[in-house]
N, C-alpha and C positions, 0 to 999 in steps of 0.2 A: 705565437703567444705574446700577447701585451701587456709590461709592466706599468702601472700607471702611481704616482702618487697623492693622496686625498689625506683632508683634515679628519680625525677621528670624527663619528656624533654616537648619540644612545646605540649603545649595543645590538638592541634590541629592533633599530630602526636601518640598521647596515644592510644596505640592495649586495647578494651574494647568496651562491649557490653553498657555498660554504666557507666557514669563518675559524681561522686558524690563530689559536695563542699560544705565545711561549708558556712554558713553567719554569721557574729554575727549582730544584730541587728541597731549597731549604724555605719553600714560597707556600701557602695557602691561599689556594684557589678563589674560595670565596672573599678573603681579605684584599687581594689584587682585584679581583673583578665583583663586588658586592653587587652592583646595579643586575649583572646576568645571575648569580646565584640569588634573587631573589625571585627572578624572573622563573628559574624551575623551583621556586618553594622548597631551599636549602639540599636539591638535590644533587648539586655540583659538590657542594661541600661532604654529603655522605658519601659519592664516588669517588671522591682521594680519600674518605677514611677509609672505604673498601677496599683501596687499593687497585680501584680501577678507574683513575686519573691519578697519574704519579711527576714529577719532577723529575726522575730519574731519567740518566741520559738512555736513547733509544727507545723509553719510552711514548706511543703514539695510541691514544684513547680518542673514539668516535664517538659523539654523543646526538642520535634523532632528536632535532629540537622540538618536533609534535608540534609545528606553528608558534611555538613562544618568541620566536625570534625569526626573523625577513628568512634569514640563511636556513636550508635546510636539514644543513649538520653541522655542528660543532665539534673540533677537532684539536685537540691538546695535547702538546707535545715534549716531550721534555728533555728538558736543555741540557740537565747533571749539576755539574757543584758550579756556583758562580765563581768563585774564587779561582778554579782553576781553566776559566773560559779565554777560549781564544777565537781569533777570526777563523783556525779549522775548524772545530768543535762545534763553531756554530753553525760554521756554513753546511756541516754535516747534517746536526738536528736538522738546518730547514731542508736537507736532502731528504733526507727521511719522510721530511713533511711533503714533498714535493711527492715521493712515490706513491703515498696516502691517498690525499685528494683529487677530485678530477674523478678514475674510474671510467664506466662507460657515458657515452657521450659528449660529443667534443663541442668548445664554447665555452663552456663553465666557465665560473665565476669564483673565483678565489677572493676572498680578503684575510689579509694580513695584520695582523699588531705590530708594530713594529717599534717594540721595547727595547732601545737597545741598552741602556740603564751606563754602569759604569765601567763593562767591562771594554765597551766597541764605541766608537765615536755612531753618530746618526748615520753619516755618510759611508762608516765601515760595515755600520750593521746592513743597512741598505745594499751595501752590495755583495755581503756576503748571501742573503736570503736572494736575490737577482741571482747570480752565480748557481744557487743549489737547484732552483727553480728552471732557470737555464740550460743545466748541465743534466739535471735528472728525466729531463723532457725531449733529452737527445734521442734519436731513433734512428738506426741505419735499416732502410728495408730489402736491400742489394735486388735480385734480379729474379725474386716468386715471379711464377707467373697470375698467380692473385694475391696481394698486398696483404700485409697479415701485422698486425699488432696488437698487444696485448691491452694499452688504452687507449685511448682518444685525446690527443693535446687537449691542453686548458685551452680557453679565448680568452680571460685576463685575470692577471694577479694584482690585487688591489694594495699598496702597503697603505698603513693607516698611520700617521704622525697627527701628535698633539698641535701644534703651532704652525703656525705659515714659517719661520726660521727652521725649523724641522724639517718643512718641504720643501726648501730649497738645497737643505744639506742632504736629503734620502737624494733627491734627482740628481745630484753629482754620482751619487752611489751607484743611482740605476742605470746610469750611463754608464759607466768604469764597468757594473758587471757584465751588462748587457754586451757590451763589447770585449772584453775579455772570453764570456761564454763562448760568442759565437765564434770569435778567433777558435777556440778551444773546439767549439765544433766543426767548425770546418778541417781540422786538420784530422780530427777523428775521425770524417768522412775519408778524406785522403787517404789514412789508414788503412782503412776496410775494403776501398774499391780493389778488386783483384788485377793482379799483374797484365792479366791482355786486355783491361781495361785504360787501368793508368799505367801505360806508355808512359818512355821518356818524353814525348809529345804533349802528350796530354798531363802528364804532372810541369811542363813547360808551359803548357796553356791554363794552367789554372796561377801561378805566379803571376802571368799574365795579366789576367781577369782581374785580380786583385789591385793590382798595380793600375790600369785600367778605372776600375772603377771608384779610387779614391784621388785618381789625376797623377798617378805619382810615375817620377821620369822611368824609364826602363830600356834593356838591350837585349834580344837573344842574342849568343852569339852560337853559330853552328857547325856542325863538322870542318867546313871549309876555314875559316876564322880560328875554331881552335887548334889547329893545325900550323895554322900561320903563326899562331902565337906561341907556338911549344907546348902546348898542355899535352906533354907526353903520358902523364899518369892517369888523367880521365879517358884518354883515349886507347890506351891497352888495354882499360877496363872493359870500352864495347867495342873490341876488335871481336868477338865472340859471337856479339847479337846482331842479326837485321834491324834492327831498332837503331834511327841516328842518336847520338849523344847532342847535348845542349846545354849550356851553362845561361843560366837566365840572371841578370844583373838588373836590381832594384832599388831608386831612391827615392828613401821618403827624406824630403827636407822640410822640417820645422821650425828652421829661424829664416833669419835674411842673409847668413853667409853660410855658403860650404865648410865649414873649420868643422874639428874637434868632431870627427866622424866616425860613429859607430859600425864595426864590420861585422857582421852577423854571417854566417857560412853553412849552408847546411847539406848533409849529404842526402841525392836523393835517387839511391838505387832500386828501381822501382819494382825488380826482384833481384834476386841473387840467389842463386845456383852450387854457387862455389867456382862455377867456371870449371876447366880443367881439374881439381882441385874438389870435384863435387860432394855437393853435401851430403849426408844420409838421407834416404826417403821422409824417417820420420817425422815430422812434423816441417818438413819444407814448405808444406802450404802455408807458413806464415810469414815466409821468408817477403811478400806482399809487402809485407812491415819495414822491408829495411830503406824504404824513403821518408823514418817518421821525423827525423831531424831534417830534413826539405820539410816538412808538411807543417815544422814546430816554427818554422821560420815565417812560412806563409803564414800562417796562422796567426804569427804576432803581426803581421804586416797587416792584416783585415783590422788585428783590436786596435793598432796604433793609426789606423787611416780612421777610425771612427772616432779615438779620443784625441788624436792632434797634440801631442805634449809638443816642448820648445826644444826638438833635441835632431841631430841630423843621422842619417841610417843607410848604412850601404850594403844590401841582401845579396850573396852571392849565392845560387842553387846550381849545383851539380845534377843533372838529370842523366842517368847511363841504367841501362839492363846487363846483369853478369850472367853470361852465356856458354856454355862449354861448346867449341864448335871447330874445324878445322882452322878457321882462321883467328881463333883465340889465345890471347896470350898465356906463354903456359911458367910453370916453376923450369929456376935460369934462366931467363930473359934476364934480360937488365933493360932499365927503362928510363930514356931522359925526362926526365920533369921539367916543369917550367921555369924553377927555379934556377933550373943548370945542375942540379946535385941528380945523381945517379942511381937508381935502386935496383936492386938485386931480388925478384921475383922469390919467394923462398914455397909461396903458397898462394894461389891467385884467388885464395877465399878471405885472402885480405888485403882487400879490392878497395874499402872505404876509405882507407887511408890515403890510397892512390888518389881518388877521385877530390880529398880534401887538402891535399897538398897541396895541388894545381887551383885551387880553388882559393886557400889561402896565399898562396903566391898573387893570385892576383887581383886579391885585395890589397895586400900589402902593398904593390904597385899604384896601387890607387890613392894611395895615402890615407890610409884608416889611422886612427889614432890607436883603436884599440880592437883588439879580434875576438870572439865568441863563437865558435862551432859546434853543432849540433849533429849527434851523430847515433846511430845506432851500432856499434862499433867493434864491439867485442861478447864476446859470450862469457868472457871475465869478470866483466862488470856486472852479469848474471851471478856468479858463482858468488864474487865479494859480499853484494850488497842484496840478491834476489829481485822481486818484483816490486819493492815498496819505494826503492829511493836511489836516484839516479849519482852518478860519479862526478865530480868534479877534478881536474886537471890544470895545473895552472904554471907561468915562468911570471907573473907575478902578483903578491900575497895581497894587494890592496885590489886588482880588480875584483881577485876569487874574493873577497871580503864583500864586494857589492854587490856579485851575483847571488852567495848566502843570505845575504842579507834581504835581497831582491825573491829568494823561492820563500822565504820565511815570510815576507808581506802577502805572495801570490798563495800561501796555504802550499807549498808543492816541496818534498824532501831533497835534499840537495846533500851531499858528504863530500870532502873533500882528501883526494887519497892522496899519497908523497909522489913526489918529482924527485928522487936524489941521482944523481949521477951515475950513477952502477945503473941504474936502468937505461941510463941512455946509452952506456956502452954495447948494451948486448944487443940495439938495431946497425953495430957498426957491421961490414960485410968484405971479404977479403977479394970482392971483383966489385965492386963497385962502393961510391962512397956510403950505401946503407943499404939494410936489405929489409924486404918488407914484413919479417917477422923475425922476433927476438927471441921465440921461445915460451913453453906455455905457462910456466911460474909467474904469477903479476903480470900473467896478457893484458889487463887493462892497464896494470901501469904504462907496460911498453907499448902497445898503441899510442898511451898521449905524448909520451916520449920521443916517437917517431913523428909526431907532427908539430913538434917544438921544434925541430929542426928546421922545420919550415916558415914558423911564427917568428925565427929569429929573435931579433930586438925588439920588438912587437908586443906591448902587453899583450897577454893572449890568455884564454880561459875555453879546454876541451869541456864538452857536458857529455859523456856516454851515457844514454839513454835506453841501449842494447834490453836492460828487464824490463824498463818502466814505461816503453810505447805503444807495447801491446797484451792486452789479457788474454787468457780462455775465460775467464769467469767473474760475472759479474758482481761488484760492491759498492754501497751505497748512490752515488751519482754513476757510478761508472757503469755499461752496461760492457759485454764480452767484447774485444775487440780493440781497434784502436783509442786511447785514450788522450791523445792531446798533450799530452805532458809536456810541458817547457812552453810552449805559448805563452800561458799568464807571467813565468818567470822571467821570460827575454823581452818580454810588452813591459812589467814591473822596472825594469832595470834600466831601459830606455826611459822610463816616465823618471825615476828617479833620478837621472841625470838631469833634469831639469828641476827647481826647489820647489819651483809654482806647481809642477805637477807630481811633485812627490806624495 
């Protein structure tokens, strides 16, 4: 799909398969668009007093133009109360609008209005309508043996701006979304691929790829190497699986010095079992999911190799399979970490922690200024917050203040839960210096608990992501399945360390 930006002309003369306006709520249709309500001889206007063109949000009304107009539908959408519009809100309506149009045969030709008025700057509205358009056009077809979807992609989305100033602020937008999108989709891809697909290999070779194909430096390092280095906690995790483990290291550098570097961490076990420790049957098939914090990292690495912000970035990915097997690590081991601190196995279905310790250790080593990991983490973070809004963790108040601040630009829910003390006592362990479960009360607290240990001095910020990586069911943009979450927010928070690209 191609986003393109054009100066508005007559209504009535727009090349397009079909022609999409906002409404806000408290609007009349024919008063905002007089030229096309004359054009159906005041028929637009008697369809919102029938109450079938509305303003109201969720509202999406299709109108056959009969040839009065180039486009051969016209499509009204409605926004809700202006007053209370934000960059979700809207990027929703034009979701909505995105599931609308199009239908069968692929190609079409969308045009857009693109009003953005006073609630969203040109450049925000621009990318929030790219974003819905983007996201809502996502499609995983996994492995039919005949391809099967419900539409047919657009061929291009037209946005319409009044001024040449206009179109140079929408094409910052369509750039910002378009890349954010497909960050966001790629990782959703990641998601969905099933475990003896994506290998620790193969979620290695797709960091890769990325890295690769926006120039940016990179290292696998492998069994042999992690060894050497002590990542004893990554490696207890695939003592289990046939599958080698790989920590894949990524820089994006966007100024002209190394300084002031961003440590992004994500964990990415490509399933998980439980290990020894094994899961219930039920719904284990989704356990596929538990590399969506790798996938959320990758992900922001595609949107930030396309938008290029002034900021420096050090990706660390954890790739390992948790395996129950005789050669797996079981409950009571103790296990050296890289760091030199000691953990005490309590339950080897909390494994992610292992694999982000060693991971954050060696960032730290790298000299990061500041640490962020992405993690599917706990089933706690399920229970606290459910499916709608991911966990935040933090040892300090000013980074978690950028990250909130950074998911509220990206449209993405973010909560911030306590760190006090008492939670850090119960991962203490009486055979070694911690053990790797503190107990089920506030399991997401003690999960980030347990890996503040390892953030040390280190501003650092945990994101449990455990509800919000993967659906059964889909809503608005989102279709079932993996959802991309945390890309736009850790892309967001990178751009805004830099003021030119905030």
């Amino acid at each position: 799909m191609n986003v393109t930006v054009e100066k508005r002309s007559a209504w009535w003369t727009v090349a397009c398969d079909e022609l999409v306006l906002p409404l806000w709520k408290e609007e009349e249709l024919a008063q905002v668009y007089p030229e096309l309500d004359q054009r159906f001889a005041g028929g637009l206007a008697a369809l919102q007093q029938d109450k079938e063109i509305s303003g109201e949000a969720k509202s999406v009304a299709v109108v056959h133009t009969m040839s009065r107009l180039q486009a051969k539908k016209l499509i009204v959408i409605g926004m809700g109360d202006r007053e209370k519009a934000d960059f979700v809100s809207i990027r929703a309506a034009w979701g909505r609008a995105a599931k609308t149009v199009g239908g069968k045969g692929s190609g079409k030709t969308v045009a857009v209005d693109l009003r953005g008025g006073r609630e969203l700057s040109t450049s925000r509205f621009a990318q929030a309508v790219t974003e819905a358009f983007c996201l809502a056009s996502y499609h995983y077809e996994g492995y039919r043996q005949k391809p099967k979807r419900e539409a047919e992609p657009l061929g291009t989305v037209k946005l319409l701006v009044g001024s040449d100033e206009e179109a140079a602020s929408a094409m910052l937008g369509v750039m910002r979304g378009e890349a954010l999108a497909q960050g966001t989709n790629l990782a959703r891809t990641l998601v969905n691929e099933p475990g003896n697909y994506l290998t620790p290999r193969a979620l290695k070779d797709a960091a890769v790829a990325v890295a690769k194909r926006f120039g940016m430096a990179y290292e696998v390092l492998t069994k042999d190497k992690l060894e050497e280095m002590g990542m004893g906690g990554l490696l207890a995790v695939a003592k289990g699986s046939v599958e080698e483990p790989y920590v894949v290291v990524v820089k994006y550098q966007g100024t002209e010095t190394w300084e002031d570097v961003i440590g992004l961490i994500g964990k990415g076990v490509t399933f998980d079992t439980g290990g020894i420790s094994i899961k219930p049957v039920a719904g284990m098939e989704a356990m596929k999911s538990d590399m969506g914090g790798a996938a959320a990292v990758i992900g922001a690495l595609e949107a930030l190799g396309q938008i290029k912000p002034r900021a420096n970035v050090l990706a660390v990915i954890g790739c390992v399979e948790n395996m129950p097997s005789g050669t797996a690590f079981k409950p009571g081991d103790v296990i050296t970490t890289m760091s030199g601190k000691t953990v005490e196995i309590i339950t080897t279905d909390a494994e992610g922690r292992m694999v982000l310790a060693d991971c954050i250790t060696y960032a730290r080593k790298q000299g990061v200024s500041c640490l962020v990991d992405a993690a599917t983490l706990t089933g706690g973070a399920v229970v606290a917050l459910g499916h709608y809004c991911s966990a935040a963790l933090t040892n300090d108040e000013a980074l978690v203040s950028e990250l909130l601040s950074a998911a509220a630009q990206a449209g993405e829910r973010l909560w911030q839960l306590p760190l006090f003390e008492e939670y850090c006592e119960l991962n203490k362990s009486r055979y070694a210096d911690l053990k790797n479960s503190g107990g089920r009360y506030g399991h997401c607290i003690i999960g980030g608990a347990f890996l503040r240990e390892f953030a040390e001095d280190t501003p650092w910020v945990h994101l449990d992501i455990a509800g919000t990586a993967y659906t059964s069911s889909a809503k608005d943009m989102q279709p079932a399945g993996g959802t991309g979450v945390m890309v736009r927010t850790l892309a967001q928070f990178v751009m805004n360390r830099n003021q030119s690209n905030a």
